[in-house]
SEPAFI-220343 format. One record per residue (C-alpha): residue number from 1; x, y, z. Coordinates in steps of 0.001 Angstrom, whole numbers, plus 500000, padded with zeros to 6 digits. Layout:
N
+-----+--------+--------+--------+
|   k |      x |      y |      z |
+-----+--------+--------+--------+
| NUM |      X |      Y |      Z |
...
+-----+--------+--------+--------+
***
This chain:
122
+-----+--------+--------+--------+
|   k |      x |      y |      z |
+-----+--------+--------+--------+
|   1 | 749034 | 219813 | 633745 |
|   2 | 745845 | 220615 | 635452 |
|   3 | 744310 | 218304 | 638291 |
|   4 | 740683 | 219348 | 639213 |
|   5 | 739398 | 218267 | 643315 |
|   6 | 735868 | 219088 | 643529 |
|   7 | 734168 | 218832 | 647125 |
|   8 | 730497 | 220306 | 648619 |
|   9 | 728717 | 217459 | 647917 |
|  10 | 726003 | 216220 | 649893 |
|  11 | 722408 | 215079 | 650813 |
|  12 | 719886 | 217773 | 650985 |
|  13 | 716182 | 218212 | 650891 |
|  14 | 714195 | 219356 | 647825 |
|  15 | 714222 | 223476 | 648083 |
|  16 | 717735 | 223400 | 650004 |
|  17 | 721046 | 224835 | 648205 |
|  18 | 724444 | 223261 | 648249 |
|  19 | 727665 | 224876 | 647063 |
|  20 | 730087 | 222498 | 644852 |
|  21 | 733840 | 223889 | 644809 |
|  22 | 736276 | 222652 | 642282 |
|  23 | 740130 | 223924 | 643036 |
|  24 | 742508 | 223334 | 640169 |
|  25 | 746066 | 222742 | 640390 |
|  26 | 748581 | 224365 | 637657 |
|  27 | 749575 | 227980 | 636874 |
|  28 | 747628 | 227915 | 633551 |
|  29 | 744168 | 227707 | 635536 |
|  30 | 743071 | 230834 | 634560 |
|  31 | 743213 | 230390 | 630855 |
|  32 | 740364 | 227760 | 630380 |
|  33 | 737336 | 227721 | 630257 |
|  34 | 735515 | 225937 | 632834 |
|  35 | 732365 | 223698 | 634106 |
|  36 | 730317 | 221696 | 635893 |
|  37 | 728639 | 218190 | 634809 |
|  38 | 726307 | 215879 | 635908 |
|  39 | 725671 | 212317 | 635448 |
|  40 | 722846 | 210503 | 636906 |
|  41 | 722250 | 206844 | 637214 |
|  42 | 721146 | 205264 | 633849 |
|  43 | 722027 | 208512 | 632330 |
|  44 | 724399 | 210317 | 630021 |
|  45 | 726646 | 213280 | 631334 |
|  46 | 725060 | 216396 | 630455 |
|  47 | 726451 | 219915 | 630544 |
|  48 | 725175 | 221910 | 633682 |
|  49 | 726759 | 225225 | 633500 |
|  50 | 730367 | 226986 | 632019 |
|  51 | 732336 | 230170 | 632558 |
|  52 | 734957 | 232138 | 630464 |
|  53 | 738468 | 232370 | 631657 |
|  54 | 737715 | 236127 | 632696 |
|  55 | 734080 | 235000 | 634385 |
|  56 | 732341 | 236980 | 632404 |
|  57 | 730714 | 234751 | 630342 |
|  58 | 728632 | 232126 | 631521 |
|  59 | 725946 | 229784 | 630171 |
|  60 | 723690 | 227303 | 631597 |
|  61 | 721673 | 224492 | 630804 |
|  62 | 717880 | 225244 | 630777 |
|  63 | 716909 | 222437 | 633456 |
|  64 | 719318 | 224462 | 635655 |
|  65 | 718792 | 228286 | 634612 |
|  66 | 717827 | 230595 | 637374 |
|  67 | 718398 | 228088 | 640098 |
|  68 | 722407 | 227553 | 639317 |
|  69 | 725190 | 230336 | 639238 |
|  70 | 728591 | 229555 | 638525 |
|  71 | 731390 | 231424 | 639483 |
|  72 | 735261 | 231316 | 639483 |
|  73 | 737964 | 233332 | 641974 |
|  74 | 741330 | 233186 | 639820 |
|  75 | 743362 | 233719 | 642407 |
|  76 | 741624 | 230861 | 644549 |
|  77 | 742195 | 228958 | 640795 |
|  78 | 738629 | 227789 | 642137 |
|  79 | 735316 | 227079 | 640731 |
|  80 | 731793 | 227194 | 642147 |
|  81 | 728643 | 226036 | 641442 |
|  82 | 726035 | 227115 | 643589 |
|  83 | 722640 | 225379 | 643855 |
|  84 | 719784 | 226607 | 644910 |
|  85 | 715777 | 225318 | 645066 |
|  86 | 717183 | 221856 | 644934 |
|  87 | 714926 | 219353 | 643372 |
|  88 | 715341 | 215377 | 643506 |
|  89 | 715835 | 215395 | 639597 |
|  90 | 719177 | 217187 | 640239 |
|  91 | 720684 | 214419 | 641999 |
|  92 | 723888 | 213151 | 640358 |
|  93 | 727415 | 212717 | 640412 |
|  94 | 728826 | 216260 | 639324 |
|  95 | 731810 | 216924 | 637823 |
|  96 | 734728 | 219766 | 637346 |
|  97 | 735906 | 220248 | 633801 |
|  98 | 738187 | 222095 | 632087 |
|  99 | 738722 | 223032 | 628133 |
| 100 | 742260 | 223936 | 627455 |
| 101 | 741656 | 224749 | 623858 |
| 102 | 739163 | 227367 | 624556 |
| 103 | 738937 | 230414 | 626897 |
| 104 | 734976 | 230985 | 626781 |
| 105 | 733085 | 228322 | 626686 |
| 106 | 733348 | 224380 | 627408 |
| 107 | 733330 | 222338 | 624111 |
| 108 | 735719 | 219622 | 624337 |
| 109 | 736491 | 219216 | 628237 |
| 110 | 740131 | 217082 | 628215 |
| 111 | 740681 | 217504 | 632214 |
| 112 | 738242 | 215943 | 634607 |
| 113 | 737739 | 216193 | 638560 |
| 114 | 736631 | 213391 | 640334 |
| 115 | 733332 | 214061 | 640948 |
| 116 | 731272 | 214815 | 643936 |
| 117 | 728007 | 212947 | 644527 |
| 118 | 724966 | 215645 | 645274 |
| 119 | 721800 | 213784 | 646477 |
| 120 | 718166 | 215763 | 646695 |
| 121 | 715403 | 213942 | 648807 |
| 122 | 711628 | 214642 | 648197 |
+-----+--------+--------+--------+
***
């Protein structure tokens, strides 16, 4: 069983960076693949970014690419997202995911954090 706690949340001003940490419980950890959500008010969750088991292989969502790096330290069994040139259309709840039936890339997340709420102010 794997039990995702993501913290680094926050309120920031457009331009500013925040760093979202997601530390995962279970010995498996480093067999999924991993990523980061977001769901804003009145809208659907949408895929921000994912990572390979390894963290070699990462993808990202256009609205995100160049601004957003994700990263992973196995033997942390954490996940980061940082964010950088913040802009108020990036404030959402953001989630932690995992996908225990694949090792690349996040299709079918079954294991949800929380969420942490990241807010960007014009």
């Amino acid at each position: 069983q794997v039990q995702l706690v993501e913290s680094g949340g926050g309120l920031v001003q457009a331009g500013g960076s925040l760093r979202l940490s997601c530390a995962a419980s279970g010995r498996t950890f480093s067999r999924y693949a991993m990523g980061w959500f977001r769901q804003a008010p009145g809208k659907e969750r949408e895929l921000v970014a994912t990572i390979s088991w390894s963290g070699t292989s990462t993808y990202y969502a256009d609205s995100v690419k160049g601004r957003f790096t994700i990263s992973r330290d196995i033997a942390k069994n954490t996940v980061y997202l940082q964010m950088n040139s913040l802009k108020p259309e990036d404030t959402a709840v953001y989630y932690c995911a995992a996908d225990r039936d694949n090792t690349v890339v996040v299709v079918a997340p079954d294991c949800w954090g929380q969420g942490t709420q990241v807010t960007v102010s014009s």
